[in-house]
N, C-alpha and C positions, 0 to 999 in steps of 0.2 A: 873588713869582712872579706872572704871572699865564696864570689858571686858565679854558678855554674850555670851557663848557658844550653840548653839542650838545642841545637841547629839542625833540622832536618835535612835543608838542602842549603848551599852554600846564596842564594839569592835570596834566602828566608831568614836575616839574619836577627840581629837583637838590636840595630839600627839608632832609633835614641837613646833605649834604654844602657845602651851601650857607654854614650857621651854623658848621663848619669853616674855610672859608675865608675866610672873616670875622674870626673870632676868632684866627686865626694872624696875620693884614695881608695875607693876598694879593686881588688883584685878581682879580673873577670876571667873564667875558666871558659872558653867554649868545647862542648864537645859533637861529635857528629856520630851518632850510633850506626847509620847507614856504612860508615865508612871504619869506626873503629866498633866492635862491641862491647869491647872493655871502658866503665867508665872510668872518670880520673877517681884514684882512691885518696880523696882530701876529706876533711872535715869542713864542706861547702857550709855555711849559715844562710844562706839562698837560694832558690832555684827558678829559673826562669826558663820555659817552653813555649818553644815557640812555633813557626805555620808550616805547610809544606802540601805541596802539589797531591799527595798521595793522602789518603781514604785511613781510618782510624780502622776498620776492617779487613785493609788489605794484609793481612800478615801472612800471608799464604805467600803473597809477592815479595812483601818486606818482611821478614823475618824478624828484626831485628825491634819491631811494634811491640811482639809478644812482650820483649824482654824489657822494653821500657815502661809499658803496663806497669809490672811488677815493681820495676826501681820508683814508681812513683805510689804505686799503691804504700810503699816498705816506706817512703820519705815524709808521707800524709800521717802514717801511723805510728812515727815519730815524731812529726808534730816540726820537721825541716819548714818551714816558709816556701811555699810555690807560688809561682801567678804563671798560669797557662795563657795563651792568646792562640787564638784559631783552634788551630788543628791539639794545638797543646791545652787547649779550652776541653777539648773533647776527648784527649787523651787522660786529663785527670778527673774527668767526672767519670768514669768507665774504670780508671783503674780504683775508686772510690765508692764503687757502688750503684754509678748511675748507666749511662746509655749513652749510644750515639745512633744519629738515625738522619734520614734525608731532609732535608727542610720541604717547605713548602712549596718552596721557589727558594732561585739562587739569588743570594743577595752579594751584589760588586755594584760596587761607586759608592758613593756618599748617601746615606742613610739613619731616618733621624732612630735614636735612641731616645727613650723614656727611664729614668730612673724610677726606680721604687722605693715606697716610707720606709724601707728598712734600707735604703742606702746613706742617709741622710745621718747615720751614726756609724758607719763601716769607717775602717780606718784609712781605706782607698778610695774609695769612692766617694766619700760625705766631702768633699769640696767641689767636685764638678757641679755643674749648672743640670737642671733638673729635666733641661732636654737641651739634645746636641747633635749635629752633621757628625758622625763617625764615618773614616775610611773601614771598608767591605769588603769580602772576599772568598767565600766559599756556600758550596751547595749543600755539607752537611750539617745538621746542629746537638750542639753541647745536650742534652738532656741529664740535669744535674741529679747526685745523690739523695735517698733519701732522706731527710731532714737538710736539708744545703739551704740556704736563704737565699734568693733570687732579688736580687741588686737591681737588673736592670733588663729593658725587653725592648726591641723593636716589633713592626708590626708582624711576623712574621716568626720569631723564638725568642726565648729567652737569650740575655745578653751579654749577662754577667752575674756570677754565683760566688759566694763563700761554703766551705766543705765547712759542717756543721761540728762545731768543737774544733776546729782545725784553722792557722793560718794558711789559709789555701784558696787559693782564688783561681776562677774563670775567667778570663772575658773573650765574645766572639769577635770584636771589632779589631782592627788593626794597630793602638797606639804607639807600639813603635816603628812603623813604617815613616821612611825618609822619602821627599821627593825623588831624589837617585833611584831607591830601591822600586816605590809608584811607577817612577814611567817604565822603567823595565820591566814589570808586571805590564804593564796594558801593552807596550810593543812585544816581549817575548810573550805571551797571553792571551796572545789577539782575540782567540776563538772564543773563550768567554766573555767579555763583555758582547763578542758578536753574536752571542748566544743570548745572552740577557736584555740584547735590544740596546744596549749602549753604546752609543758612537763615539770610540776611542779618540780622534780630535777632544770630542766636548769634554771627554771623558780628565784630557789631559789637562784641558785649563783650567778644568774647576779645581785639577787638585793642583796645581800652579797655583791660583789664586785663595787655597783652603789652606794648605799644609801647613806655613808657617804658625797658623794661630790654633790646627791640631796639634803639631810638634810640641807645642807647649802645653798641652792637655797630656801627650803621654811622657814628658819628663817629670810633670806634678806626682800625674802616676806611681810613675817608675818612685820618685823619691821617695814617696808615701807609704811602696813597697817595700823599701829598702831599712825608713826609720820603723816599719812595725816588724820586720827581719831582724835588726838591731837590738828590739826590745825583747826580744827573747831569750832565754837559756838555752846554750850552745851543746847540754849534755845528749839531747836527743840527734843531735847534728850526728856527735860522734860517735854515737851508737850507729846512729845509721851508717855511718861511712866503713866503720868499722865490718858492719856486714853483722 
């Protein structure tokens, strides 16, 4: 298959999910809208979105949001396979119908997740453990479509959404963030967790001491994504790509 990455900024990248798609044979396209506007014109049977420092709002600064909006709204309603993470959690509920808005408080470091009875049959989610330490990372939240099935919620938003009729997924936590990519987040990043009261030391061993046995939570993931990608019919792919 091959697999189109949307990279916001180049330290935000597709990280495990990357060694996923690798290790299966498929084909990973990254692209960076920031830098080019033009997407690659493939017949992608994936799409993966992913985090970045900048606000789902900002399009006034980033121009280049509007127009991703729309390529995802256009790939949802073709029925292309997404799985958003972060900022790309909030970019496909908004180009689907839902919202994005400020959380309650910023959530960064390790925070537990609660699945819900409707995750326990999703084709991604139904093998994780029914609570779990997810890596964190931003102030705003996903506020899913209406009709969307709500997967999973920390104390504070929801966590993880299915777009309703659609292989398309949310989730706000990090799973594929690599130790590499972690510490340089909390070194170049300082000021948030020093915002949120976390002391970047602690901040570092815990995920020292976590990653390995998350890493392998979001390679399950990633896989999970990738065989309910596979199962689909590749005709709406081409439409979509096609324009």
């Amino acid at each position: 298959m091959r697999v189109l990455a949307i990279v916001h900024q180049r330290d935000a990248g597709p990280g495990v999910f990357a060694r996923v798609v690798a290790a299966q044979g498929h084909e990973l396209v990254q692209w960076r809208p920031s830098e080019d506007p033009q997407p690659p014109r493939s017949d992608h049977h994936a799409v993966m979105v992913f985090g970045g420092a900048m606000n789902a709002d900002e399009e006034e600064r980033h121009p280049w949001l509007k127009r991703e909006k729309a390529l995802l709204g256009e790939l949802a309603a073709a029925a292309v396979p997404l799985l958003g993470v972060c900022l790309g959690a909030q970019l496909l509920a908004e180009a689907t119908g839902g919202q994005v808005r400020r959380a309650a408080e910023p959530e960064i470091g390790w925070r537990e997740v609660t699945l819900e009875p409707a995750a326990s049959s999703d084709p991604l989610l139904s093998a994780l453990p029914d609570r779990l330490e997810t890596f964190q990372w931003h102030s705003y939240q996903a506020v899913p479509p209406p009709g969307a099935t709500i997967l999973a919620r920390s104390a504070v938003c929801p966590q993880a959404f299915r777009v309703k009729d659609r292989p398309a997924w949310g989730i706000q936590f990090h799973a594929e963030v690599t130790l590499e990519t972690a510490e340089a987040w909390i070194e170049g990043y300082r000021s948030d967790p020093d915002a949120a009261g976390i002391d970047p030391a602690a901040f570092v061993d815990e995920t020292r001491e976590a990653i390995a046995t998350w890493n392998e939570v979001g390679q399950a993931l990633c896989v999970r994504f990738l065989d309910a990608a596979g199962a689909r019919p590749t005709a709406g792919v081409e439409r979509a790509a096609r324009g």
